[in-house]
C-alpha positions as CSV (number, residue, x, y, z in Angstrom):
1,X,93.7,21.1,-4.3
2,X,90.3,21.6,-4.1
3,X,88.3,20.7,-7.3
4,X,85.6,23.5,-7.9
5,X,83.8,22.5,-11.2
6,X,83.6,19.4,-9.4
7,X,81.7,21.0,-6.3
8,X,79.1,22.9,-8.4
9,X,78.4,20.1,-10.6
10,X,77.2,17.9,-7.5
11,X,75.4,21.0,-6.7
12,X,73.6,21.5,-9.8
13,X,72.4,17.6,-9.0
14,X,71.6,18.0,-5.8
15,X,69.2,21.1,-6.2
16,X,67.5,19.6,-9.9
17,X,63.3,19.4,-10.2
18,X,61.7,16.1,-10.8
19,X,61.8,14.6,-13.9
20,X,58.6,14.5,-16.3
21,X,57.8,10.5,-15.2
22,X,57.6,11.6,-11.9
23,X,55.2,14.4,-12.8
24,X,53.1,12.7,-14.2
25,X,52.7,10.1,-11.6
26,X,52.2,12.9,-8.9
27,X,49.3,14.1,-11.4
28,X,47.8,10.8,-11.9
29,X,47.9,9.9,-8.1
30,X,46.1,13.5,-7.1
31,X,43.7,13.1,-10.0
32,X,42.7,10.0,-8.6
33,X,42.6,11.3,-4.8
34,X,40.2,14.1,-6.3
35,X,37.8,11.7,-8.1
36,X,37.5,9.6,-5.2
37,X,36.6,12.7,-3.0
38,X,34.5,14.0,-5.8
39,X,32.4,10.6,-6.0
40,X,32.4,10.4,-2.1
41,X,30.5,14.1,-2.0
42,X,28.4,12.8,-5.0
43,X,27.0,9.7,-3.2
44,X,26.7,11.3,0.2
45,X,25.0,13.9,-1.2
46,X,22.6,11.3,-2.7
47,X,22.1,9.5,0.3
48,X,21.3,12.7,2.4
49,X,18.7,13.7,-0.1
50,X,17.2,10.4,0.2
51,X,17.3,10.2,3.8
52,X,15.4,14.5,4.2
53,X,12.9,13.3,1.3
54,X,11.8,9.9,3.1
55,X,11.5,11.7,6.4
56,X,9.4,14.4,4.8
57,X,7.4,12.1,3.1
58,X,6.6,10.1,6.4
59,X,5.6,13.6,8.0
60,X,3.3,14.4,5.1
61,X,1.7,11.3,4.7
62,X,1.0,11.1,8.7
63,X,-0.4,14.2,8.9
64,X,-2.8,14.1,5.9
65,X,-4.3,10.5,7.2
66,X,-4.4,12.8,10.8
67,X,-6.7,15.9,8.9
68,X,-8.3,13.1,6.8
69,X,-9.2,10.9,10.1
70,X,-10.4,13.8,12.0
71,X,-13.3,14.6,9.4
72,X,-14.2,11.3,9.1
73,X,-14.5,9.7,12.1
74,X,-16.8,12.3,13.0
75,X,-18.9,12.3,9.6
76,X,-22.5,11.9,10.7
77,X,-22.4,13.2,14.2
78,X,-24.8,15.7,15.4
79,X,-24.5,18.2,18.5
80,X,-27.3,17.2,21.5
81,X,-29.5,19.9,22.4
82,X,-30.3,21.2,26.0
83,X,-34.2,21.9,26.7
84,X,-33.3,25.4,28.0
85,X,-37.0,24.0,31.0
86,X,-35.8,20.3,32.0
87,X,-31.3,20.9,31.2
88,X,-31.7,17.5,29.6
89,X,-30.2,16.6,26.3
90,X,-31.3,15.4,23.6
91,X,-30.7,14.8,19.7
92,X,-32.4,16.7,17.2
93,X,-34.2,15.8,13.6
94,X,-32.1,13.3,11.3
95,X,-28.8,14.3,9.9
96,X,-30.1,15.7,6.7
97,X,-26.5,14.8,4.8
98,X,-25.5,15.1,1.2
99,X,-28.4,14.7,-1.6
100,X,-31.2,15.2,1.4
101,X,-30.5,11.1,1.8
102,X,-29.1,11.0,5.9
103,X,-25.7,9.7,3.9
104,X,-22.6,10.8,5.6
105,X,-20.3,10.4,3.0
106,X,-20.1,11.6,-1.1
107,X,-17.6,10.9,-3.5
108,X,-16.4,11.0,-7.2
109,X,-13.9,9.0,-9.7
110,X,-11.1,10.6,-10.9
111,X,-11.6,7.6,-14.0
112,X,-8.1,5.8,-15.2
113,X,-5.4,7.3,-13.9
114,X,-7.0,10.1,-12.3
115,X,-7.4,11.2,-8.4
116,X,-10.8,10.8,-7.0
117,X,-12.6,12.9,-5.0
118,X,-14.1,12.4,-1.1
119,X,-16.7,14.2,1.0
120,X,-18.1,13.7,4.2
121,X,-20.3,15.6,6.4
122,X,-21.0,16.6,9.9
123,X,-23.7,19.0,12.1
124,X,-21.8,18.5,15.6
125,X,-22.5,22.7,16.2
126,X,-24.3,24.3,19.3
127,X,-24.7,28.1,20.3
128,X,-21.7,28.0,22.2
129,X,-18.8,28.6,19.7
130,X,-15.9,27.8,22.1
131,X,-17.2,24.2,22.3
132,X,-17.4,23.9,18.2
133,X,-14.9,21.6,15.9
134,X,-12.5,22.6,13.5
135,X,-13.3,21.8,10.1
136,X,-10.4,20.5,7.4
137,X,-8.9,23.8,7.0
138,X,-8.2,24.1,10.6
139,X,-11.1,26.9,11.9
140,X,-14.2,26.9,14.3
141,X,-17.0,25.9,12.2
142,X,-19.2,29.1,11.9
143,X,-22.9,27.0,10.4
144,X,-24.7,24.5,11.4
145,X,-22.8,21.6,9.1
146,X,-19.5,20.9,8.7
147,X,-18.8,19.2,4.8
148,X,-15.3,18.7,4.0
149,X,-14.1,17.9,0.6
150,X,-10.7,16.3,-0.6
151,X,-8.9,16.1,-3.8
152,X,-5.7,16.2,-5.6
153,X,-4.9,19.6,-7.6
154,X,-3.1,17.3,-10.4
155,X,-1.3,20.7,-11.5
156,X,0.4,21.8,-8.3
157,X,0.4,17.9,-7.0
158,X,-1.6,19.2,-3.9
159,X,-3.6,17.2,-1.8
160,X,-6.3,19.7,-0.6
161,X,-9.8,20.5,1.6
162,X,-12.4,22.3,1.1
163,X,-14.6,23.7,3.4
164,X,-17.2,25.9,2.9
165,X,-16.5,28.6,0.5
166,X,-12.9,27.9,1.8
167,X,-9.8,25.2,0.1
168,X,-6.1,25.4,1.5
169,X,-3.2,22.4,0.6
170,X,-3.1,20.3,3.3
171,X,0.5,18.5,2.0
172,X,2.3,18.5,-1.7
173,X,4.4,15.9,-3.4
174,X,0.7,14.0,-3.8
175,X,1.2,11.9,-7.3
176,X,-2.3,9.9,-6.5
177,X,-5.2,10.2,-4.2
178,X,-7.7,7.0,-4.7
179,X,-10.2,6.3,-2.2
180,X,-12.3,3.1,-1.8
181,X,-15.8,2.3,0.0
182,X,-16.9,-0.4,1.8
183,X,-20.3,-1.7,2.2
184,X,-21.8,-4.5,4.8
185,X,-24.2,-6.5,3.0
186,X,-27.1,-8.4,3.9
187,X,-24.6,-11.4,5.0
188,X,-22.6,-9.6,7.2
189,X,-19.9,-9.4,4.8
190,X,-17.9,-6.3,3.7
191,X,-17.5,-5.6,-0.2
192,X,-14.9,-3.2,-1.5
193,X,-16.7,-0.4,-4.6
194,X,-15.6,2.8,-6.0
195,X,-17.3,5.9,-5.9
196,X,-19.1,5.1,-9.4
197,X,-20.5,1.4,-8.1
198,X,-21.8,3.7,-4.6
199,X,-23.7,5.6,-6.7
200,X,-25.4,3.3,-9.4
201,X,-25.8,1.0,-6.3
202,X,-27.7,3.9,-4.2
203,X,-25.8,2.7,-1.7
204,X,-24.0,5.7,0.1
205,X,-26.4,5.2,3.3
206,X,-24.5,1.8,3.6
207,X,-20.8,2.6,3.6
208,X,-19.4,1.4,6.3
209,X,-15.6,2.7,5.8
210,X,-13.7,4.5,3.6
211,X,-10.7,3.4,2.4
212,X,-7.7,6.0,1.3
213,X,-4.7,5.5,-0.3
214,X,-2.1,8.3,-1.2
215,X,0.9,8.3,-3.4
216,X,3.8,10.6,-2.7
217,X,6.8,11.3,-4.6
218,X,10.3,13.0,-3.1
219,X,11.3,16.1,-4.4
220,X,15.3,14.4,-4.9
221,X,16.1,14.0,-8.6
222,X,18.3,11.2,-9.7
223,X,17.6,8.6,-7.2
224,X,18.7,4.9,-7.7
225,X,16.2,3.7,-10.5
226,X,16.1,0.5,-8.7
227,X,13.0,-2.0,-10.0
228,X,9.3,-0.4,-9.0
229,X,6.9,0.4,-6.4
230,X,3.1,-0.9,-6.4
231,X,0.8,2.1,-6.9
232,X,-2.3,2.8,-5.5
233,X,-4.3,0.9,-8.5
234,X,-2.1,-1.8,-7.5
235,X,-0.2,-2.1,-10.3
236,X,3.6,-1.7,-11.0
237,X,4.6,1.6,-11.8
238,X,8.7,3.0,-12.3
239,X,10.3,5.5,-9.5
240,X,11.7,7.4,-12.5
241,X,14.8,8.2,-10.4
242,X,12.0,9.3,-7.3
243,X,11.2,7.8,-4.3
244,X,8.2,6.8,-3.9
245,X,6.0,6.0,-0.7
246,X,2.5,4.9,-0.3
247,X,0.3,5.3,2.8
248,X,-3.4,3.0,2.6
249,X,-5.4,3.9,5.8
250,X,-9.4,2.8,6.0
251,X,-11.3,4.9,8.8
252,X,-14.8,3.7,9.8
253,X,-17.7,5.7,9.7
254,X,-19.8,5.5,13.1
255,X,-23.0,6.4,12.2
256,X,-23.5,4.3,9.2
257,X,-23.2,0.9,7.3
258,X,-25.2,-1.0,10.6
């Protein structure tokens, strides 16, 4: 005879949940799937940010050394003029420059820690506008002299130009500007001043290049704080969880420092 207590009690069995061991185990394994996904997205999400803030960094710095580089390896020059009788050219009175002294170049000390300050100066400009160069900020020069100025704004961390009556950023994330001169002396050999030896020298008609150097700083929080970078004073200085990259460029002045 067929037993049927017997048949439902294997049935019972059969169709009974898991016991609490095994869900807690099941628990503990998913948890553990999760946090391993979780820190996956956490460092991949790191090392994306650091990869877009490098390769913004490296656009920034290249194009501020390219508006820099323009200005200056023009400083000094001067349009020829056509005799309107013979069509020959020729160059016009000296390039008056900054302080009435023929100098090309100007600058300023930002003093410690600060940003300095860089000018240089140009009268390339004819009657015909179409042939004219673009200043700093990008337009057709409308006088006869181009000067072009560049600092830091330290508030907005802005590396900008001025030109004119006009100023525009030409790139952010700028923690440092400092800027360097070099003069040829009497012995054919170059020696490196800041803006403030220049000036007590008198010797602004004699630089021969100008050195830049600019700090810039990602915008990614929470980078790996790994040891420090060397700074534009050359000293050590701590990422604070930033990355940090420093471009150093000199440009020479052509009309000046013979």
């Amino acid at each position: 005879m067929y037993n049927h207590n017997f048949s439902s009690l294997r049935s019972r069995r059969r169709q009974s949940g898991a016991s609490l061991a095994e869900l807690l185990v099941g628990l503990t394994l998913g948890l553990m799937v999760v946090a391993a996904a979780i820190g996956t997205l956490i460092v991949s999400r790191a090392a994306s940010g650091a990869v877009g803030d490098l390769s913004q960094l490296q656009q920034q710095g290249a194009y501020a050394l390219r508006v820099i580089g323009v200005q200056m390896r023009q400083a000094g020059s001067v349009a020829p003029i056509k005799d309107p009788i013979s069509s020959l050219y020729s160059f016009g009175d000296t390039f008056i420059g900054f302080g009435g002294n023929s100098s090309v170049v100007t600058g300023s000390d930002g003093g410690g820690s600060s940003a300095d300050t860089v000018s240089v100066s140009n009268e390339p400009l004819d009657g015909n506008i179409d042939t004219r160069p673009r200043d700093c900020l990008g337009e057709k020069a409308s006088g006869v002299r181009i000067d072009s100025t560049f600092w830091v704004d330290g508030d907005a961390h802005e590396l900008k130009c001025k030109s004119g009556a006009k100023n525009q950023a030409v790139i952010g994330n700028v923690v440092d500007f400092q800027v360097w001169y070099r003069i040829l002396s009497a012995a054919s050999t170059t020696q490196r001043m800041t803006a403030k030896q220049v000036e007590a020298a008198g010797l602004w008609r004699s630089v021969k290049s100008i050195e830049i150097c600019l700090d810039l700083q990602g915008d990614e929080a929470g980078q790996p704080d790994v040891g420090s970078y060397t700074n534009c004073q050359g000293a050590d200085s701590p990422r604070s969880g930033r990355l940090h990259l420093v471009f150093r460029n000199v440009f020479d002045l052509r009309t000046q420092g013979t």
